[in-house]
C-alpha positions in Angstrom: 251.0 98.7 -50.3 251.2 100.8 -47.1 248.4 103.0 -46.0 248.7 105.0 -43.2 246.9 107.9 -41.1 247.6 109.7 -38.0 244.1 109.8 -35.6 241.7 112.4 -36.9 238.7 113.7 -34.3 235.4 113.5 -36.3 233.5 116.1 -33.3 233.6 117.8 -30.2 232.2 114.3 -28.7 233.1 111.6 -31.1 235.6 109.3 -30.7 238.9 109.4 -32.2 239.4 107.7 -35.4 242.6 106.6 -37.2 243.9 103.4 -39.4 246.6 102.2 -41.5 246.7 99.5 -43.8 249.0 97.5 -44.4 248.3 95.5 -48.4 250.5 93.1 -49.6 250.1 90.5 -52.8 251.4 87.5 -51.5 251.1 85.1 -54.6 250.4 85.6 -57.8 249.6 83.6 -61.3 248.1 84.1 -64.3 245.1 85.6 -64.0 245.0 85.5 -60.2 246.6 86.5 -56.9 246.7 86.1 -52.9 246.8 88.9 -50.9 247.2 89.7 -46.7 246.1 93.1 -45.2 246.4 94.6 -42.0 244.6 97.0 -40.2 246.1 98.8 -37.6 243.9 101.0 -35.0 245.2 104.1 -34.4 242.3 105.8 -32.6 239.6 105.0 -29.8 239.3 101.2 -29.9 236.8 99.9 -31.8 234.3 96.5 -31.4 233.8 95.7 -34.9 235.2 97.1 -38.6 234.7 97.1 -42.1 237.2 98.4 -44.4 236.3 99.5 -47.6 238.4 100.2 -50.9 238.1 100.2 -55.1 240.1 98.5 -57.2 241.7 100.6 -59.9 242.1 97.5 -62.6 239.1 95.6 -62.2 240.1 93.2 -59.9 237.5 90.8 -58.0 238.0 89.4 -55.2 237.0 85.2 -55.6 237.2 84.1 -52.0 238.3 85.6 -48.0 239.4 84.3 -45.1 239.1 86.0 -41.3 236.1 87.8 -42.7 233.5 88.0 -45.3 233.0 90.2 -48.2 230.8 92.1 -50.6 231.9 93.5 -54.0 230.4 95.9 -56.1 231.3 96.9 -59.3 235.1 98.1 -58.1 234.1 98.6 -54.3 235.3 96.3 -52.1 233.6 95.8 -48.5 235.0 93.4 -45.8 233.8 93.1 -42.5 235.5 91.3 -39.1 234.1 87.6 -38.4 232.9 86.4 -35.2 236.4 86.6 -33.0 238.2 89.1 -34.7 235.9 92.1 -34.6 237.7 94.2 -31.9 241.0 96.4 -32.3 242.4 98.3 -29.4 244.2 101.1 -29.8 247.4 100.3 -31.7 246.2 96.8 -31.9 246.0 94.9 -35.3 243.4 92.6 -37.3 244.0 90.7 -40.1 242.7 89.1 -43.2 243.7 87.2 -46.9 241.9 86.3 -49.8 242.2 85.2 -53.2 241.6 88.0 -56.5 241.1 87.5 -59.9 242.9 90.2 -62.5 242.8 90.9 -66.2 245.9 92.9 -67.6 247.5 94.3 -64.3 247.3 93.7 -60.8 247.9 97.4 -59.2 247.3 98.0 -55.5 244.5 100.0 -54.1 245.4 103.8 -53.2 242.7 104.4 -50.1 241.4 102.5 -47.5 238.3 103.5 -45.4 238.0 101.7 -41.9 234.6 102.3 -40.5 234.3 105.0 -42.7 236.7 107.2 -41.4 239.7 107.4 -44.2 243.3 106.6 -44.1 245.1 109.3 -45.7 248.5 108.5 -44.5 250.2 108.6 -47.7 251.0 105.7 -50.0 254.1 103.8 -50.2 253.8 101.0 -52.9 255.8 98.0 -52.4 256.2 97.8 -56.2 256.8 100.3 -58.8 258.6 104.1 -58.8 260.4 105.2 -55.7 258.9 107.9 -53.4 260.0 111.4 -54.1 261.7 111.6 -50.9 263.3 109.1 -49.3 261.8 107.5 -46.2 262.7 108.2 -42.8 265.7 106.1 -41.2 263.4 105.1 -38.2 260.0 104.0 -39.0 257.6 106.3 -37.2 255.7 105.0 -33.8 252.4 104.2 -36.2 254.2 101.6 -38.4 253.3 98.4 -37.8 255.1 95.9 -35.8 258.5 94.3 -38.0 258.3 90.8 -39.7 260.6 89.8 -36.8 259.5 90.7 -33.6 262.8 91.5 -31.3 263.9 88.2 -29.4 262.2 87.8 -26.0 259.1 89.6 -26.9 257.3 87.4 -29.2 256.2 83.5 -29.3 255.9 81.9 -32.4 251.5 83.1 -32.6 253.0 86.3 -32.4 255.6 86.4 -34.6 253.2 84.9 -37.5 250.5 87.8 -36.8 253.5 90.3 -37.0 253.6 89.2 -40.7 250.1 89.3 -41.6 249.3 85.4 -41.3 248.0 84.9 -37.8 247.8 81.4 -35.9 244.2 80.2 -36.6 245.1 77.6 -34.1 247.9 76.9 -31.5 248.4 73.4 -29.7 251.8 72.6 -27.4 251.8 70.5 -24.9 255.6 71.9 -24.0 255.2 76.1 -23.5 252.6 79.0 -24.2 252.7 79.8 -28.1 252.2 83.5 -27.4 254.1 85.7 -25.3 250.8 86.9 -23.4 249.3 83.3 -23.3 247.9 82.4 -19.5 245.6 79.5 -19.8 245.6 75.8 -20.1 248.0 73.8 -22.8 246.3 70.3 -22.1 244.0 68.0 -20.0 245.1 65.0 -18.3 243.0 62.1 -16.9 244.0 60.1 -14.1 242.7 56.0 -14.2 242.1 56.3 -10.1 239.0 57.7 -10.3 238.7 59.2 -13.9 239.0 62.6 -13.0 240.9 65.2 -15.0 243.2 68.4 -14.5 244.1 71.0 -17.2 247.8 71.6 -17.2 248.7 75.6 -17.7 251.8 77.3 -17.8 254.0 78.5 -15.0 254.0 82.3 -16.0 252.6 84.1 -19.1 254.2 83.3 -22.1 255.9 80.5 -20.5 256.3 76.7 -20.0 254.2 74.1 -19.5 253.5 73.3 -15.2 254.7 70.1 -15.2 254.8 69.6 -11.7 250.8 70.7 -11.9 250.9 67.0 -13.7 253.4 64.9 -11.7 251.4 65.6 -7.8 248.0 64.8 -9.6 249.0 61.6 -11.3 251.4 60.3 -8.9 250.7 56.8 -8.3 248.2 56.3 -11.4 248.2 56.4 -14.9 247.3 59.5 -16.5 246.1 60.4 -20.4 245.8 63.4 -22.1 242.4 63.5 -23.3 242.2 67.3 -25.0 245.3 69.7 -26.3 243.8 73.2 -25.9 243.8 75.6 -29.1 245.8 78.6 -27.8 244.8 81.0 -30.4 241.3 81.8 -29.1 239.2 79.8 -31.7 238.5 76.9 -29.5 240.3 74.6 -32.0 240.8 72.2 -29.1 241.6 68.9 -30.3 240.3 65.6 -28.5 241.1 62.6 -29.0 239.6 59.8 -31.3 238.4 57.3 -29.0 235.2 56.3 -26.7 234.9 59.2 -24.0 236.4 61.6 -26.8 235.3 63.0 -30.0 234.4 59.5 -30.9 236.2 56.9 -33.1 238.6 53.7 -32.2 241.8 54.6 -30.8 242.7 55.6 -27.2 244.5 58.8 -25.8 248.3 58.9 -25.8 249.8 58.6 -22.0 250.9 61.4 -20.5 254.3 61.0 -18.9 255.7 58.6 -21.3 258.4 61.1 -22.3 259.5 64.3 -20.3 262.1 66.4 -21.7 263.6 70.2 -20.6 262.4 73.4 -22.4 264.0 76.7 -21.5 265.9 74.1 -18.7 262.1 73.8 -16.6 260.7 69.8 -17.1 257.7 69.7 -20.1 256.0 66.4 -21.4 255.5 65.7 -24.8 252.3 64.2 -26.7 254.2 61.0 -26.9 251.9 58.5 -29.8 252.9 54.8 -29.6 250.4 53.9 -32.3 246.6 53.5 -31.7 246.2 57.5 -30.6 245.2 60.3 -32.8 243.7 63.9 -31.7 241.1 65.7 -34.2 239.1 68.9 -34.3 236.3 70.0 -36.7 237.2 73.4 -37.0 235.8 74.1 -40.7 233.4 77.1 -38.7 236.3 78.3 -36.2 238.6 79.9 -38.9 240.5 77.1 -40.2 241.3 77.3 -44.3 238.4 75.6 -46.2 238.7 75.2 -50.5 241.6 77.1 -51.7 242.7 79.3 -49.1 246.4 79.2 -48.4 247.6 78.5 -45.1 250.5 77.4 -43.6 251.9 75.3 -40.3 254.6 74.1 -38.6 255.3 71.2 -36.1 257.9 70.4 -33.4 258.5 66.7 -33.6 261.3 64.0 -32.9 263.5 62.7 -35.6 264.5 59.3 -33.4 260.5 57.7 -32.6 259.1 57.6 -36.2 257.8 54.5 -38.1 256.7 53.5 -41.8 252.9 53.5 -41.0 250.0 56.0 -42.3 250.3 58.5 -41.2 251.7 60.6 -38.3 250.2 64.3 -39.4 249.4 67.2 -38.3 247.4 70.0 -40.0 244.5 70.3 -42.0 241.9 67.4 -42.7 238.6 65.7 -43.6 235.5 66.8 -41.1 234.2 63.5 -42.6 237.5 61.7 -41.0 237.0 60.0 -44.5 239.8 60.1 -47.7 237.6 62.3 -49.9 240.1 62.5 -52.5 242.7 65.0 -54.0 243.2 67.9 -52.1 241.0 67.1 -49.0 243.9 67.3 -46.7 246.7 69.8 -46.4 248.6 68.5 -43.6 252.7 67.9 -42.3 253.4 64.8 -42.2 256.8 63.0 -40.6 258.6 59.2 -40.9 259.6 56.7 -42.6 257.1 55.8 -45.2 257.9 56.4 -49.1 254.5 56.5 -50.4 255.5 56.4 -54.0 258.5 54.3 -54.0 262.0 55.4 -54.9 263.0 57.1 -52.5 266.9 57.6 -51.4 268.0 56.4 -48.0 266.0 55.6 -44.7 264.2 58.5 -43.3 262.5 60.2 -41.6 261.5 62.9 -44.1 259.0 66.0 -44.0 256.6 65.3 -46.1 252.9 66.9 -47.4 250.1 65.1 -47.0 247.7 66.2 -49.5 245.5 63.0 -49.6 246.5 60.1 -51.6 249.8 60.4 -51.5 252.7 61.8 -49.5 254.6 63.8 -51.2 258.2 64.6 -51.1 258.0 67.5 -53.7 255.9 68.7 -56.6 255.2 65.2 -58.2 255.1 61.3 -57.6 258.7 60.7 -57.9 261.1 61.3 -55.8 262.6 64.4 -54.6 266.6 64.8 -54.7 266.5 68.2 -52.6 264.9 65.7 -49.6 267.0 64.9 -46.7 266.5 63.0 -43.4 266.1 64.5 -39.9 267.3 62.3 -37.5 267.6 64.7 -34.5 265.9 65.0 -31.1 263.9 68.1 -31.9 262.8 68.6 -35.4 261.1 71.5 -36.8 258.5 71.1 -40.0 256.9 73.5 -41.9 254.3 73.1 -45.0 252.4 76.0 -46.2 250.0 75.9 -49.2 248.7 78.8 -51.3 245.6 76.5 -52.7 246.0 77.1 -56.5 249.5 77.1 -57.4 252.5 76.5 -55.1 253.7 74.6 -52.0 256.5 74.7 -49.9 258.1 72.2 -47.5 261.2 72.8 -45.1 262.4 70.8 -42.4 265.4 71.8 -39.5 267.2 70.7 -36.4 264.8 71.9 -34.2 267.9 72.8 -31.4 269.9 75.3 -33.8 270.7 76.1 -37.5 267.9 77.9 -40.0 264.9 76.1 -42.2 266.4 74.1 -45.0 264.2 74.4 -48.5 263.1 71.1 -49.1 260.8 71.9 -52.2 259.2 75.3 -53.0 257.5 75.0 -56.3 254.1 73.7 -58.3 251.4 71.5 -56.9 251.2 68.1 -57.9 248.8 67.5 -60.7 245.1 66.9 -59.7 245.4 69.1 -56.6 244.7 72.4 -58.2 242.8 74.2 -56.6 242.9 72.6 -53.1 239.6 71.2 -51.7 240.3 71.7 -48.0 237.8 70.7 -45.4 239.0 72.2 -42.0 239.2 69.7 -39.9 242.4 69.5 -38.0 244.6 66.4 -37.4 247.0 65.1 -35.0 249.4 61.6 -34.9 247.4 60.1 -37.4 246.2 60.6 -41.5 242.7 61.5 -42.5 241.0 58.6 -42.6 241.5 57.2 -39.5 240.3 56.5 -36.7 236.4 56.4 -36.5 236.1 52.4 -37.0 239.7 51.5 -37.5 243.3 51.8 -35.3 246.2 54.4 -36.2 249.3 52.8 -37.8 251.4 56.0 -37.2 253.9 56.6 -34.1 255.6 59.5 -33.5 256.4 62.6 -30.9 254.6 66.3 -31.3 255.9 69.3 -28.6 254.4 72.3 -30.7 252.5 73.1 -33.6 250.3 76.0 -35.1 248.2 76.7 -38.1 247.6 79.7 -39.6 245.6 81.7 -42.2 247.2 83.1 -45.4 251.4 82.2 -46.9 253.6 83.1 -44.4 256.9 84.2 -45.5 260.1 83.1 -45.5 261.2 85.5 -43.1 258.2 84.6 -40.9 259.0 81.3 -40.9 262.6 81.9 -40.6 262.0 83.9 -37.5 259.4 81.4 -36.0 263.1 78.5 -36.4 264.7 81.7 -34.4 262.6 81.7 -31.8 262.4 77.4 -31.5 266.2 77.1 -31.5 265.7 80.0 -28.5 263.8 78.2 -26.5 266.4 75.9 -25.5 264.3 71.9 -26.0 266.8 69.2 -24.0 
């Protein structure tokens, strides 16, 4: 459902005030749905919103992400969280929640934003086409495309284009937005236990790797903290003494270098005993049921068997709290449930107990290996109903479909914690050592299902940026 307005002026002195929304149901099942909106600005910018619309059905809405809610009778009130609040002109903001729905599910016909209605028009995505067709080229309001032309966008940026914006954004290789200027990592030098943050070498760009090599040359260096690109401050630390606490130690920081784009970039290279962890349950990362997705850029040729080299969402206890307490990618060797065909490594979900290779215990036929240099993962999760996993050469070629299809019985609905881990499974590594070993360039999590075409476009722009 797209609604959209041109700016109206509400007085001689008042600012100028426009929006368009953009609705679209995401999931649905019986008796429930997900949905993503966006609100696009179109006047004077604004420091804070609430958007406002009635449900013509009945629905409720049963839980929201990247904002909070009230409901009354058929009303429907969001308002911006904490780091969301202000739009520029033209600029965007997004949310997603879950809905319950008796009998039909139809779309609401008006939006409000700060009071000021959006009386664009109405273009369902569902249902009987417009009287008139619509225009050849969008007009300049429109919101930006699912994929962002080449160039312009980094994968952050290409996710928010489609309504399911990076809640967090970790690369130790290159900026994950196009506009990105600050730090990608910390490293600490054994000399005299000092640290440097490592940035990148223009906006948008790659990582300064030279920033690295003149201040550990002749020492050892670690990297003690992988910055959260996405604003949050979902910086992850590692899980050791001088850290966020626990037993392991950081990973070194030149153990591999490799090209991006042709400039020299290090990777978070794990050997076993490192792991990286963030509590980010209060910073916008998926708690319960929400969906989310995620990706990863790892290495199909330094894996191993052990438990369990992850990254995405986990326990703030660091604890295996059961069922559904961890949403997370995980990548080797190991075959959890027995079974399985051939030797690895495999793209796998880490829901807690168990990795699984599709929707149940035994073993997936549509799994393959990835044995490549560069490997791209993706997992996203809509909390109630379905999963998807997909897995690629992370040098060329699109996302290959690994499963798409029910949870697993016992994890519906999710019980997320939002906690975020890295090189490592849930439980590990307050008191005891990481089995896991295995490579990470890139990664990002993000609020809401992203779609295919998203996450297509997201493999477009990897493949583009040229890892050697």
């Amino acid at each position: 459902m797209l609604v959209s307005a041109t700016a109206v002026q509400t007085g001689a002195s008042a600012a100028a005030a426009g929006c368009q929304v953009d609705y679209a149901v995401s999931s649905s099942w019986q008796g429930g749905f997900g949905a993503n909106v966006t609100i696009t600005n179109l006047g004077d910018p604004v420091s804070s919103w609430r958007l406002t619309w009635s449900y013509p059905a009945g629905q409720t809405v049963t839980q929201l992400w990247n904002g909070s809610y009230t409901q009354a009778g058929a009303q429907v009130t969001v308002t911006n969280a904490s780091y969301n609040g202000a739009i520029p002109t033209n600029g965007t903001a997004s949310f997603g929640f879950n809905g319950s729905w008796t009998g039909s599910n139809p779309a609401p016909t008006s939006f409000s934003l700060n009071g000021t209605t959006c009386t664009g028009g109405v273009n369902p995505t569902t249902g009987p086409p417009p009287t008139t067709p619509p225009p050849t080229t969008p007009p300049p309001t429109t919101p930006p495309p699912t994929t962002p032309p080449p160039g312009t966008s980094q994968p952050c940026d290409i996710y928010a284009a489609g309504g399911t914006a990076c809640i967090a954004a970790h690369s130790t290789t290159r900026a994950l937005y196009a506009a990105y200027t600050g730090s990608l990592y910390q490293v600490r030098r054994s000399s005299d236990n000092t640290t440097r943050n490592i940035g990148v070498l223009s906006p948008g760009g790659r990582a300064n790797a030279a920033s690295q090599d003149s201040f550990c040359a002749n020492t050892t260096c670690v990297i003690t903290v992988i910055y959260d690109q996405s604003g949050r401050g979902n910086n992850l630390g590692y899980q050791g003494p001088g850290g966020v606490g626990g037993a392991v130690q950081p990973a070194v920081a030149n153990k591999e270098s490799v090209t991006v784009g042709g400039d020299k970039v290090y990777s978070l290279y794990i050997p076993g005993k490192s792991s990286y962890w963030r509590d980010g349950h209060l910073t916008g990362v998926p708690t319960g049921a929400a969906p989310e997705g995620m990706y990863m850029v790892t290495s199909g040729t330094h894996v191993n068997s052990g438990c369990c080299f992850d990254y995405g969402n986990s326990e703030t206890t660091r604890r295996a709290d059961g069922a559904g307490a961890m949403d997370a990618i995980y990548f080797g060797t190991s075959c959890w449930f027995g079974g399985c065909s051939g030797s690895g490594p495999w793209v796998q979900a880490d829901l807690e107990y168990g990795l699984y290779p599709g929707g149940s215990s035994s073993w997936n036929s549509n799994q393959r290996a990835f044995t490549s240099k560069f490997v791209t993962a993706t997992l996203k999760n809509n909390g109630t109903s379905r999963f998807a996993i997909k897995g690629s050469n992370a040098q060329s070629g699109s996302l290959y479909t690994l499963y798409d299809g029910a949870l697993p019985r016992g994890y519906s609905p999710m019980r997320k914690q939002g906690a975020i881990i890295l090189g490592s499974g849930g439980d590990c590594c307050i008191d005891n050592t990481n089995q896991s070993v295995g490579t990470f360039y890139e990664g990002a999590m993000v609020a809401g299902y992203p779609s295919d075409a998203t996450e297509n476009a997201v493999q477009a722009n990897i493949t583009a940026a040229g890892y050697r």
